[in-house]
Each structure stands twice: as structure tokens, then as C-alpha cells.
N, C-alpha and C positions, 0 to 999 in steps of 0.2 A: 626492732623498734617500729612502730606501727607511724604511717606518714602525715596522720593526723592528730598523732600526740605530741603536747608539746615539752620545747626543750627543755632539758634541766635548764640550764640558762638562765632561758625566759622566766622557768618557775620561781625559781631563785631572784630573780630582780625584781618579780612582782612581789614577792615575799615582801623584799627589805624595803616596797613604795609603799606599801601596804603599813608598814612598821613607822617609817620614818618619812612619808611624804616622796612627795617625785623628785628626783635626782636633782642636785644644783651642780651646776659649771664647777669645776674648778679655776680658783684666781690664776689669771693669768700668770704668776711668776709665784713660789713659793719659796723663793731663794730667799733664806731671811735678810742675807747680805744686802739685798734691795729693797726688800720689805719693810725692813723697822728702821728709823730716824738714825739720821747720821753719828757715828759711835755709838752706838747701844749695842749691834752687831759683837764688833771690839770690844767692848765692854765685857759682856757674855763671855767671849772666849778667853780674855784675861781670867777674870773670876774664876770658870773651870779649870785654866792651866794654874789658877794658883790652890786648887782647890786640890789638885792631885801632880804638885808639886814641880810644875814645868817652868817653863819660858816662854814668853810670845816675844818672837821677832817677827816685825816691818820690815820687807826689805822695798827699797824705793822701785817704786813703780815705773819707773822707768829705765831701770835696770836690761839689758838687753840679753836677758838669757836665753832667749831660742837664738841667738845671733851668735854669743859667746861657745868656741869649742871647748870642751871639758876638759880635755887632755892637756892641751898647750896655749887657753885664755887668749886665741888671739879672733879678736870681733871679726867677722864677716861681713857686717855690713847689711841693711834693710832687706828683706825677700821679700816677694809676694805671700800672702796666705799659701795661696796656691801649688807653693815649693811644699811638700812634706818633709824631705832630707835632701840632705846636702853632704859635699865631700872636705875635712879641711887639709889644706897642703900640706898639715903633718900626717897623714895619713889616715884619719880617722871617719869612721863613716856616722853620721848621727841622725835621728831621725827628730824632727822638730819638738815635738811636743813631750818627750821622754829625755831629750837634750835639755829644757829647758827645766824642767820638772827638778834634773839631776844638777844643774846652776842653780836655780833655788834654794834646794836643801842643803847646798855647799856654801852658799851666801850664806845662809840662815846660821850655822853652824861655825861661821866666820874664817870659809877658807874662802873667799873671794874678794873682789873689787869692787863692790857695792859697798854706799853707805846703809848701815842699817839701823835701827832702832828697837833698843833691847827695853821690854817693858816688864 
């Protein structure tokens, strides 16, 4: 490749400014969950879950499931972010974010200690 030809890349981007005008920012946050008016979000995913015949469950938000161990449902108590895993004195080793993930879907499913709301 010769050091004065340019990049595919380049070629390529100039292409699609070329096509469709100079490049716009992306919005800051495309999370629809943030982006569209309160319940509409919700709304949405009822609709589809009743469209291919599911369930949405709510589990309460303040539910302490990175806290809560899997095994033996005894709370641990606040951690810093900073903690990734922790150890519970039955034996078990869990890593926060996979711990919590796995109390969710057991909430959800209604093997746990959360109030929840079946829609």
C-alpha cells in the first residue's frame, strides 16, 4: 500500500458524508428505558410479552439481590460497588453481578422473598 493513498476507511466515510451529509453525534443515552415518557417503556414490553405469549414481572426495586445469597437467602448486608464478590458463611462464593442477575430471575419466577407484580 502506497503511503499516500488513502485509507479504505477514509474512503468509506467520505462516501456515506457524501451520501447522507456530515456525521451527527449520537444522543447521549439510547436506552429507550430513559428515553420515552414514563411507562410507555413498560408498556412496550407488555404488549410484546403478550404478543408471544409471556409474562412480565416487576420485581420491587428494591429488592436486595446482589446482597441476597442464592443458596441459603441469607442477606449480607450493603457493600460498596467496589466489592465484585463476596463469600457467604454457608459456603458459597458469588460474584455480584451474576449473583444478582440469578435472585432476579428466581424472584421473577416466584422462588423468592420479594414482593412482585405479575402483569
Amino acid at each position: 500500500m502506497c503511503a499516500s493513498a488513502p485509507s479504505f476507511t477514509a474512503e468509506v466515510k467520505a462516501h456515506a458524508e457524501a451520501r447522507q451529509g456530515p456525521s451527527v453525534p449520537a444522543p447521549a443515552s439510547r436506552n429507550p428505558s430513559t428515553t420515552l415518557p414514563g411507562g410507555q417503556f413498560l408498556g412496550m414490553i407488555e404488549d410484546k410479552a403478550a404478543r408471544y405469549g409471556r409474562t412480565v414481572v416487576k420485581v420491587d426495586k428494591f429488592f436486595p439481590s446482589s446482597q441476597t445469597c442464592l443458596v441459603c437467602g441469607r442477606a449480607d448486608g450493603k457493600n460498596p460497588l467496589s466489592i465484585r464478590s463476596w463469600s457467604c458463611p454457608c459456603g458459597a462464593v458469588h460474584d455480584r453481578d451474576l449473583n444478582a442477575a440469578r435472585n432476579i430471575l428466581a424472584a421473577g419466577r416466584g422462588r423468592g422473598e420479594t414482593p412482585v407484580e405479575r402483569r
